[in-house]
C-alpha positions as CSV (number, residue, x, y, z in Angstrom):
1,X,100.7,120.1,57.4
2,X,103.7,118.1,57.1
3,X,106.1,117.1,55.1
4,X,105.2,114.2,53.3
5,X,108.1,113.5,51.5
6,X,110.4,112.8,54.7
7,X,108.8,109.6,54.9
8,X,109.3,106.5,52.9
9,X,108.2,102.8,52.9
10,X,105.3,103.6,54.9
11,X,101.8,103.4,52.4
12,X,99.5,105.0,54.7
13,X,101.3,108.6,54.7
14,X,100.2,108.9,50.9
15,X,96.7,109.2,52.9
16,X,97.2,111.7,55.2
17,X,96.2,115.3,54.9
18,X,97.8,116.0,58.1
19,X,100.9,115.2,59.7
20,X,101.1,116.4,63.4
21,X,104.2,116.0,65.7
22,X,103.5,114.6,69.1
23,X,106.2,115.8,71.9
24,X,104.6,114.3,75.0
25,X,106.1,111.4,77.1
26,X,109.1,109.9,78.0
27,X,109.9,107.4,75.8
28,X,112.6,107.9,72.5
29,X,110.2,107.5,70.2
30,X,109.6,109.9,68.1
31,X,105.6,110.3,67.4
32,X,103.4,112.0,64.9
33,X,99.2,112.0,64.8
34,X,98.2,110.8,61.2
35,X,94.9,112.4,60.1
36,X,93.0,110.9,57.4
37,X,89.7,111.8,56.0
38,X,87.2,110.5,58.8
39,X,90.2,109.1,61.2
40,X,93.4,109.2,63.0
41,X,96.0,107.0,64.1
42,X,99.4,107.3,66.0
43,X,102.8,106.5,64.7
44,X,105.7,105.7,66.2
45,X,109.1,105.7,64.9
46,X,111.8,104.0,67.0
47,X,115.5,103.3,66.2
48,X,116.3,100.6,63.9
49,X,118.5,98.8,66.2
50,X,115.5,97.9,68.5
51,X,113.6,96.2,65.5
52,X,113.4,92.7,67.7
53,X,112.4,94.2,71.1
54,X,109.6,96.3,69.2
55,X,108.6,93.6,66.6
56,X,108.2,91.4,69.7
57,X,105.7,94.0,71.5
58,X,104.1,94.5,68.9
59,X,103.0,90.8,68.6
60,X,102.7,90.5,72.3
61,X,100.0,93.3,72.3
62,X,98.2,92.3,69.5
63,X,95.6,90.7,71.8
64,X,94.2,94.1,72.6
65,X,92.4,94.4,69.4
66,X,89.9,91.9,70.5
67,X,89.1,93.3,73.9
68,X,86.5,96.4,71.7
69,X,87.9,99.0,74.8
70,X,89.7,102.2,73.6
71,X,92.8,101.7,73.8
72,X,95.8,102.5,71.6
73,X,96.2,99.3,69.9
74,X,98.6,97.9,67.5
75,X,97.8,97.3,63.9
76,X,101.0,97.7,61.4
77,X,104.5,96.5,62.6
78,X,108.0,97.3,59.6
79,X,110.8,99.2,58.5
80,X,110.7,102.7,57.0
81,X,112.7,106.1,56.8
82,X,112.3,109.5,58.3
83,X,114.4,112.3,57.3
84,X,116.8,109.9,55.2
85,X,116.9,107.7,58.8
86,X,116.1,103.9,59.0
87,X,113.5,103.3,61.6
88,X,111.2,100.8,62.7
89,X,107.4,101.9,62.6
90,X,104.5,100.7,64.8
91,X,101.2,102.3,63.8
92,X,98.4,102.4,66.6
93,X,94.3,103.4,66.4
94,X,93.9,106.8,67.8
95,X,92.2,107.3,71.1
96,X,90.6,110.5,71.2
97,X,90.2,112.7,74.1
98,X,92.4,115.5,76.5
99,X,94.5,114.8,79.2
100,X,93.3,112.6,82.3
101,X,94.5,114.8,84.4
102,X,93.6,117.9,83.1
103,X,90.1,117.1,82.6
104,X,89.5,115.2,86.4
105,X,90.6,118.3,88.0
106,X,87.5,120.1,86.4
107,X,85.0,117.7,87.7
108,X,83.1,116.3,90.3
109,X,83.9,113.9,93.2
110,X,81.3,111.8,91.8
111,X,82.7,112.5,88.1
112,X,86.4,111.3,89.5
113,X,84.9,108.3,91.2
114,X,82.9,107.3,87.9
115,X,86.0,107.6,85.6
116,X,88.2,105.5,88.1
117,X,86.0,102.6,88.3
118,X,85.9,102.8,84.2
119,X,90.1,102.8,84.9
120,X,89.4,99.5,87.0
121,X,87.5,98.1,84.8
122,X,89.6,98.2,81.3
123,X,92.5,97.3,83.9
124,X,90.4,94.3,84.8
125,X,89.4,93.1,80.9
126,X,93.2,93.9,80.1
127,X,94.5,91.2,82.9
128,X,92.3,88.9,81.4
129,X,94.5,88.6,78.1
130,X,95.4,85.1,77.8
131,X,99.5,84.6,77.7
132,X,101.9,82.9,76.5
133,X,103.1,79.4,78.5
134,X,106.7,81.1,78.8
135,X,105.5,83.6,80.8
136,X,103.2,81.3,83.0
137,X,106.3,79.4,84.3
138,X,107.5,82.3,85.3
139,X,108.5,81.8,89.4
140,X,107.1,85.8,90.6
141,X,108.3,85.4,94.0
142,X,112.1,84.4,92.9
143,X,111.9,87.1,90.1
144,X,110.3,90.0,92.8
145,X,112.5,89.3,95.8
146,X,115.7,89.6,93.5
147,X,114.2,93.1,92.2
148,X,113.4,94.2,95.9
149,X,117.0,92.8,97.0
150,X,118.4,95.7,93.8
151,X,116.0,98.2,94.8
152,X,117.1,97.9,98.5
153,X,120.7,98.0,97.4
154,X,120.3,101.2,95.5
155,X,118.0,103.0,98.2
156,X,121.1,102.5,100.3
157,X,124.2,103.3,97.7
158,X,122.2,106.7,96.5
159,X,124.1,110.1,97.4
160,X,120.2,110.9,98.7
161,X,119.0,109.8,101.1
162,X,115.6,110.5,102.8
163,X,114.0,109.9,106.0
164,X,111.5,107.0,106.3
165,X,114.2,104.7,103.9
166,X,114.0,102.8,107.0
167,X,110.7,102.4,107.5
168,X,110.3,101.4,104.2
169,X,113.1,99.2,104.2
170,X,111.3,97.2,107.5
171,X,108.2,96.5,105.4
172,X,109.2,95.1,102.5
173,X,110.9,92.8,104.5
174,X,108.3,92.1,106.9
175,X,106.4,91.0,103.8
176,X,108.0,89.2,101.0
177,X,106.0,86.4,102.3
178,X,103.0,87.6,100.3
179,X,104.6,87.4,97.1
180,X,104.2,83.7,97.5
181,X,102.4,82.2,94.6
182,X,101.2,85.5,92.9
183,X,99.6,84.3,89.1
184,X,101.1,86.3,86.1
185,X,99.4,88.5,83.7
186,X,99.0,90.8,81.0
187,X,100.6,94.6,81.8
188,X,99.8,97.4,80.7
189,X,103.4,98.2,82.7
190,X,102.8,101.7,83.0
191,X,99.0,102.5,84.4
192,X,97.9,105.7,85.8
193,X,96.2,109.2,84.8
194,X,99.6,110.2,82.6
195,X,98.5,107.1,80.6
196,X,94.6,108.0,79.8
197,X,92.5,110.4,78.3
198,X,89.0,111.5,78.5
199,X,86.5,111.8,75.4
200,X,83.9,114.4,76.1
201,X,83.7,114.0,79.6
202,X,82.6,110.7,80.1
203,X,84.9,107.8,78.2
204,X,88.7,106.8,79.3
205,X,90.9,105.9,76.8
206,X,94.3,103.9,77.4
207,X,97.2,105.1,75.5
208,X,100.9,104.4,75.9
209,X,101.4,100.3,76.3
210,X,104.8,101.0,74.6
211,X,106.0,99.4,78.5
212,X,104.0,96.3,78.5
213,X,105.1,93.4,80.7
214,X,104.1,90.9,82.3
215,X,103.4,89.8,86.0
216,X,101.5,90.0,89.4
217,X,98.0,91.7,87.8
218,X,98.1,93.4,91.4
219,X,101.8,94.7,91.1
220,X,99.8,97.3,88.0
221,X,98.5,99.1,90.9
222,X,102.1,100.1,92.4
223,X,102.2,104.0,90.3
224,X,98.3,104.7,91.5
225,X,99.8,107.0,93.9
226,X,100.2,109.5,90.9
227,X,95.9,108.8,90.5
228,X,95.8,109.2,94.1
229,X,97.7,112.5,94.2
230,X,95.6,114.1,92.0
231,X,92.1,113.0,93.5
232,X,91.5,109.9,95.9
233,X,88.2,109.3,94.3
234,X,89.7,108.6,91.2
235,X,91.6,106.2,92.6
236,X,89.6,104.6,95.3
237,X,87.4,104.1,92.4
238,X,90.3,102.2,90.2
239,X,90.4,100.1,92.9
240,X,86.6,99.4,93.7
241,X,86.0,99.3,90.0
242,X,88.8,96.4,89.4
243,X,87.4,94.9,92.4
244,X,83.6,95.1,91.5
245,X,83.5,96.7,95.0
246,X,84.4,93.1,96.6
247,X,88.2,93.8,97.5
248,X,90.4,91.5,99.4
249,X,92.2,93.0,102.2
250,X,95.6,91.1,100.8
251,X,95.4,93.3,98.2
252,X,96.2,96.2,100.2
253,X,99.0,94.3,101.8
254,X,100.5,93.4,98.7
255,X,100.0,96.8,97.3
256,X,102.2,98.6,99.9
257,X,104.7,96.2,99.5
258,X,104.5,96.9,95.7
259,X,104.3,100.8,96.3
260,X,107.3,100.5,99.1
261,X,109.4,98.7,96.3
262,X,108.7,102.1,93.7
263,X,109.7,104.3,96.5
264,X,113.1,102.4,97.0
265,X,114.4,102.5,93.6
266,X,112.2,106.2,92.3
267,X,115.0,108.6,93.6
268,X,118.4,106.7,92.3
269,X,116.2,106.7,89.0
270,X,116.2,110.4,89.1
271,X,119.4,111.3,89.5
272,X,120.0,111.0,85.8
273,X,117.7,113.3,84.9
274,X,119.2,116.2,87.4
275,X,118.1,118.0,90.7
276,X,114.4,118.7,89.9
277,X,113.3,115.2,88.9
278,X,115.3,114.0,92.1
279,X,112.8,117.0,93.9
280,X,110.0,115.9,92.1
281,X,110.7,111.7,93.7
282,X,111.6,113.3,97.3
283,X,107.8,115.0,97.0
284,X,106.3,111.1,96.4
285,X,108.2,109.6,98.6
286,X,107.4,111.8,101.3
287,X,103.6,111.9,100.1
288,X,103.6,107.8,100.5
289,X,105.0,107.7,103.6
290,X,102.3,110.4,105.1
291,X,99.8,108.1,103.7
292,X,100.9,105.1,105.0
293,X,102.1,106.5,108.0
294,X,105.6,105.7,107.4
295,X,104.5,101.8,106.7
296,X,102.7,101.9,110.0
297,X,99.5,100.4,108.2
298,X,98.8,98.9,104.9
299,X,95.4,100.6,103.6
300,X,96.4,104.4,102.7
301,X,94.6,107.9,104.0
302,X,93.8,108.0,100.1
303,X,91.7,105.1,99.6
304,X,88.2,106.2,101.0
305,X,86.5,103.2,102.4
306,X,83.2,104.8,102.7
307,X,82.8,105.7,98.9
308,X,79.6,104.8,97.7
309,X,79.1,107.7,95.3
């Protein structure tokens, strides 16, 4: 049980008969499961100094609520303390269930393919969040190119370097044509297996939208290749269940392009976190550019075009 006297300001912890810390993810948030009589929810505490930027996600996700999918969404936004600390407090709905991952490597081909179409599908209802006019205006080709011309830039200043850069390199620049009137959406900004959970087997859950953007719906897609590395049917099935098994062949296109962009700027992002994170980025790098034959062709060796499980 924990201690509820290290919190203050914050009504609902006089409910609680639990208090559980939560360690997972990368974010700086520190996060606790509140257990109630019949219910959960998640809490996040986040420092006081990035009130604004939180306040504003918060509102910004609100929309979620209305969509009747599990997903982690938001439902109390304000100040509090921890441990004598200001903070500013979001408080979530639990999703239950385990680990995506954990669970799709116990089951089924069929079993992954199901629960990736269900990963399509809330991805689909999700882009369908109506948003703001500012966001509407924004020019995705300007904003894209400038974030491939970075990413490019980086790729080439980092103390590692990698064969295929090259290759990579040659596509994205063979194709920043396609990025040519893109529409903007809702993000979840962060989308793949790390991000979901399984309840009993057979329901996905969405957690973590504590990235949320907005943008190209089909730039979601570009961290798949964490899905696909685990089990192509899962993702082949994200992609037929978005789709409703109708998918457009410029999707793939503009997929690699989105995925060759990741690759670019995932190993100068890994420095900071020391030698085995930059490993870990060297392994997906090398694992994208065996399935797209080193940017040879635009549909990858994961996605099974025959799957009719």
């Amino acid at each position: 049980m924990g201690d509820l006297s290290e919190f203050r300001d914050l009504s609902i912890i006089r409910k609680c008969k639990d208090i559980i810390p939560i360690s997972e993810g990368w974010s700086g948030d520190l996060k606790f499961q509140l257990v109630l009589d019949q219910e959960s929810y998640l809490l996040r505490l986040t420092a006081k100094d990035l009130a604004t930027k939180k306040e504003e996600q918060f509102k910004a996700s609100l929309p979620l609520r209305g969509l009747g999918l599990p997903l982690s969404t938001p439902l109390e936004f304000g100040m509090c303390q921890y441990r004598g600390e200001d903070y500013c407090y979001t408080l979530l709905s639990w999703v239950p269930g385990q680990s995506a991952a954990d669970i799709l490597r116990e089951m089924s081909a069929d079993g992954q393919y199901k629960m990736g179409c269900q990963s399509g599908k809330i991805l689909k209802a999700i882009h369908s969040i109506p948003i703001a006019s500012k966001y509407q205006e924004l020019n995705w080709e300007l904003y894209f190119n400038r974030k491939l011309n970075r990413n490019i830039q980086l790729s080439r200043e980092c103390p590692v370097k990698w064969a295929g850069q090259d290759k990579i390199i040659s596509y994205i620049e063979n194709n920043r044509r396609l990025l040519a009137g893109r529409p903007i959406g809702f993000h979840h900004g962060d989308y793949h297996v790390g991000n979901m959970l399984i309840h009993n087997q057979q329901e996905l859950g969405i957690i973590d939208f504590n990235r949320l953007d907005h943008g190209d719906p089909w730039e979601e897609f570009n961290r798949i290749t964490w899905c696909a590395r685990l089990s192509p049917h899962f993702a082949t099935g994200r992609v037929n269940g978005y789709f409703s098994n109708d998918v457009p062949e410029d999707f793939f296109r503009l997929l690699a392009l989105y995925i060759a962009s990741n690759q670019l700027s995932s190993v100068p992002w890994a420095i900071q976190f020391g030698a085995e994170q930059v490993q870990v980025m060297l392994a997906e790098v090398e694992s994208v550019l065996s399935s797209y034959d080193n940017f040879g062709k635009y549909i990858p060796d994961w996605y099974l075009q025959d799957c009719d499980l």
